[in-house]
C-alpha positions in Angstrom: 23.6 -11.7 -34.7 25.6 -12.3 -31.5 24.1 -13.3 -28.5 25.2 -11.0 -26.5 24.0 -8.1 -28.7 20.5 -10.1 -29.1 20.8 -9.9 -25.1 21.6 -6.2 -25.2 17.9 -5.6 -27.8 16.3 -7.6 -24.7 17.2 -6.1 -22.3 16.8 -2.0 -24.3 13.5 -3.2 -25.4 12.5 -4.0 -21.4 13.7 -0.6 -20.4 11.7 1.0 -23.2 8.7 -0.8 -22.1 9.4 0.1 -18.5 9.5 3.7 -19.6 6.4 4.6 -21.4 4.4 2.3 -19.0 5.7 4.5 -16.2 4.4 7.2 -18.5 0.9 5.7 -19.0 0.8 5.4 -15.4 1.8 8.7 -14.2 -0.4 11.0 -11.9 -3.0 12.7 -14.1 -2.9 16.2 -14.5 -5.7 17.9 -11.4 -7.8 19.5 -14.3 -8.9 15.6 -15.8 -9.6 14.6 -12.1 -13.2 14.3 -10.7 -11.7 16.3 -7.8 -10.6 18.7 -10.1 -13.6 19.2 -12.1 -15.6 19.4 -9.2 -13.5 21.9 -7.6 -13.4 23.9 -11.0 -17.0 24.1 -11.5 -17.4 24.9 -7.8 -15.7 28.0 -8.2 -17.7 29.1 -10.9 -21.2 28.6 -9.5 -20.4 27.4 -5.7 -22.0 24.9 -3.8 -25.4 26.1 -4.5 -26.8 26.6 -8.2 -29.6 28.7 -8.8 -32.3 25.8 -8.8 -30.6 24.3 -5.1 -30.8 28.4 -3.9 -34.8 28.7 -5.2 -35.7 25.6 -3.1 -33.7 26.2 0.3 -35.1 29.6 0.4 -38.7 28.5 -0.6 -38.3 25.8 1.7 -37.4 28.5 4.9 -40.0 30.7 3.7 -42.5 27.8 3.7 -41.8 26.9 7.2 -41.2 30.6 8.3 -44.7 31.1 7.0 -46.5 28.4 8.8 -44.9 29.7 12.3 -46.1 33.3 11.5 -49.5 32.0 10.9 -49.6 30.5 13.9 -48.3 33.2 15.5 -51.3 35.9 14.1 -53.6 33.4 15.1 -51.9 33.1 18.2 -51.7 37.1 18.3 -55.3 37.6 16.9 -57.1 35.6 20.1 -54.7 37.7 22.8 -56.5 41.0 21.3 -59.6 40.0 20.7 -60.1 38.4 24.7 -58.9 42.5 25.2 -60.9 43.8 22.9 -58.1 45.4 20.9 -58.0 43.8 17.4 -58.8 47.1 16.0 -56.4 49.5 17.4 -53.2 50.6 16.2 -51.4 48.6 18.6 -53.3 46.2 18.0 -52.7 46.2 13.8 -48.8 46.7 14.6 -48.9 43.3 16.5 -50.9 41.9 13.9 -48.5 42.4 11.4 -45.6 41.4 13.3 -45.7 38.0 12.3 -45.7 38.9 8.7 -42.7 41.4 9.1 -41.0 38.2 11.1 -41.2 36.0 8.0 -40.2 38.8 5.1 -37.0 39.0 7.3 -36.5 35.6 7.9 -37.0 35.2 3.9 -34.4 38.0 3.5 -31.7 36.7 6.4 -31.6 33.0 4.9 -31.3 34.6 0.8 -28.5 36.7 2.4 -27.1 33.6 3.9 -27.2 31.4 1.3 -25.4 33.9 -1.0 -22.7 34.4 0.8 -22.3 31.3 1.6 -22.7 30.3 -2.1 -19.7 32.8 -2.7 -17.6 31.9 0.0 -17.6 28.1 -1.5 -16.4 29.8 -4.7 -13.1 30.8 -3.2 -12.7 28.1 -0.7 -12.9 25.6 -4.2 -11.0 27.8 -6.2 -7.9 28.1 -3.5 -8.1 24.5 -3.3 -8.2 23.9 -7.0 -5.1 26.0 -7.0 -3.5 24.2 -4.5 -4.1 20.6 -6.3 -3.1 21.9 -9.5 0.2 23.4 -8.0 0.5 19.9 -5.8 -0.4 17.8 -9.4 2.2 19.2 -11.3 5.4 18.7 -8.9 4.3 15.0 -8.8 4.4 14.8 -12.5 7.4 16.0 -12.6 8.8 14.4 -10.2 7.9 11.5 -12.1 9.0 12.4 -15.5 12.3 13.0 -14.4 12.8 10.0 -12.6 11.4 7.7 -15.6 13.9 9.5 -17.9 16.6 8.8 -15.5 15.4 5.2 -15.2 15.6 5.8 -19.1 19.0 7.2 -20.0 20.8 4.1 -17.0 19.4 1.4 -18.5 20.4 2.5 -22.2 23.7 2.9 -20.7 23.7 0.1 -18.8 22.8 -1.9 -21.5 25.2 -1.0 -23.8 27.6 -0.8 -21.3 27.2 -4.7 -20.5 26.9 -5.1 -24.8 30.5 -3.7 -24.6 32.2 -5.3 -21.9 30.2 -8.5 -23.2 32.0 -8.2 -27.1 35.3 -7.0 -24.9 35.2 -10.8 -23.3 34.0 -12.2 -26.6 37.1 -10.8 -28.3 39.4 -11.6 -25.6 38.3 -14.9 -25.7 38.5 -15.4 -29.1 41.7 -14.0 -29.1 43.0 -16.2 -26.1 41.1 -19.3 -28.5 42.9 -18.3 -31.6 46.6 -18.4 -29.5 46.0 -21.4 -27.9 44.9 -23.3 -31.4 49.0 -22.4 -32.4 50.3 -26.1 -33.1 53.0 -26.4 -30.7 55.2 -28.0 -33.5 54.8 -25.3 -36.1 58.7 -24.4 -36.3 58.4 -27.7 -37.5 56.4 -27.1 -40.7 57.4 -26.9 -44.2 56.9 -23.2 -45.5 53.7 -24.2 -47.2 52.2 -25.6 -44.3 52.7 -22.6 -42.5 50.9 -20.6 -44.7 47.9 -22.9 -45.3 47.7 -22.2 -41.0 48.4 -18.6 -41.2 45.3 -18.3 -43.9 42.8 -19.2 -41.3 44.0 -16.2 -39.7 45.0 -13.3 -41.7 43.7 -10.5 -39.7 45.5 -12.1 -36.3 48.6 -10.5 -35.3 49.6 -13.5 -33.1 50.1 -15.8 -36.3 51.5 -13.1 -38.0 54.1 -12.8 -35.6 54.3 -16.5 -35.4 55.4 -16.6 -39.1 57.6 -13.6 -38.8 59.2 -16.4 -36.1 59.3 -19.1 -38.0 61.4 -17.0 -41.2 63.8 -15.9 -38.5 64.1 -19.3 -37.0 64.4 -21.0 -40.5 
């Protein structure tokens, strides 16, 4: 094996290497990224799930129900100093504070629903979007490590071929310089014991078409 083609399996194993590295390292696809798995699941059960929903509304309700408590209490001492805890008005402003608490139950499950469903699209346009952003990188990438790819095969052999070009010229430039400047000298059998150690050069083939004309 030459050196320059032991050069040229160098250098193509190198740009091999190069290549699938680039392709370990390339930007993952959205759907294997934490981002992307939490934006996915997001938009399948939102920022709430049911367990988070249960305890922010029976947390509001808790706190809604102390403050109507208070309130009835509140409410209960006004009518009584007037002597009005049993009328109707009197009823209707007890109750009140109940009514205040069903609907602030009822306002904060509304809110948290819709809030719960707005997070679904929000996480699902966004998912989209780093899917959509994902991809172009990757490809962006995959066509530049196949173009890093296909140069450096044909650089490589491109060098391998200039480099056996110069290897041949040389040789060739070695094989007319080692010509014996007295050759026309020679008897006919020395010339052929020379032009045996190159049979496939048409230099000393010429040379011993010379050497019949000149002789």
């Amino acid at each position: 094996m030459s050196l320059g083609l032991a050069l040229a399996g160098v250098k193509l194993a190198k740009t091999g290497y190069n290549y699938y590295s680039a392709r370990k390292n390339r930007t993952p696809k959205f759907q294997n990224t934490a981002e992307g798995k939490l934006l996915k699941k997001r938009s399948q059960t939102g920022m709430y799930d049911p367990s988070m929903r249960r305890q922010i509304i029976s947390r509001t309700g808790r706190r809604a129900g102390e403050a109507a408590y208070e309130n009835k209490q509140d409410i209960k001492g006004y009518l009584t100093s007037r002597g009005m805890e049993n009328s109707i008005a009197g009823q209707s402003l007890l109750n009140r504070p109940k009514r205040d608490w069903q609907q602030t139950i009822a306002e904060t499950s509304e809110n948290v629903n819709f809030a719960n469903e707005e997070s679904k699209i929000n996480a699902e346009t966004q998912y989209a979007q780093g899917m959509t952003q994902a991809d172009a990188t990757r490809r962006q990438e995959r066509v530049g490590s196949q173009q890093a790819l296909v140069g450096g095969i044909a650089e490589t052999a491109g060098g391998y071929l200039q480099g056996r070009a110069t290897e041949q010229q040389a040789t060739q430039k070695q094989q007319a310089l080692d010509i014996p400047p007295d050759v026309f000298s020679w008897g006919e059998n020395k010339l052929f014991e020379w032009a045996a150690m190159y049979p496939d050069t048409e230099r000393a083939q010429k040379i011993v078409d010379m050497w019949f004309t000149r002789n």
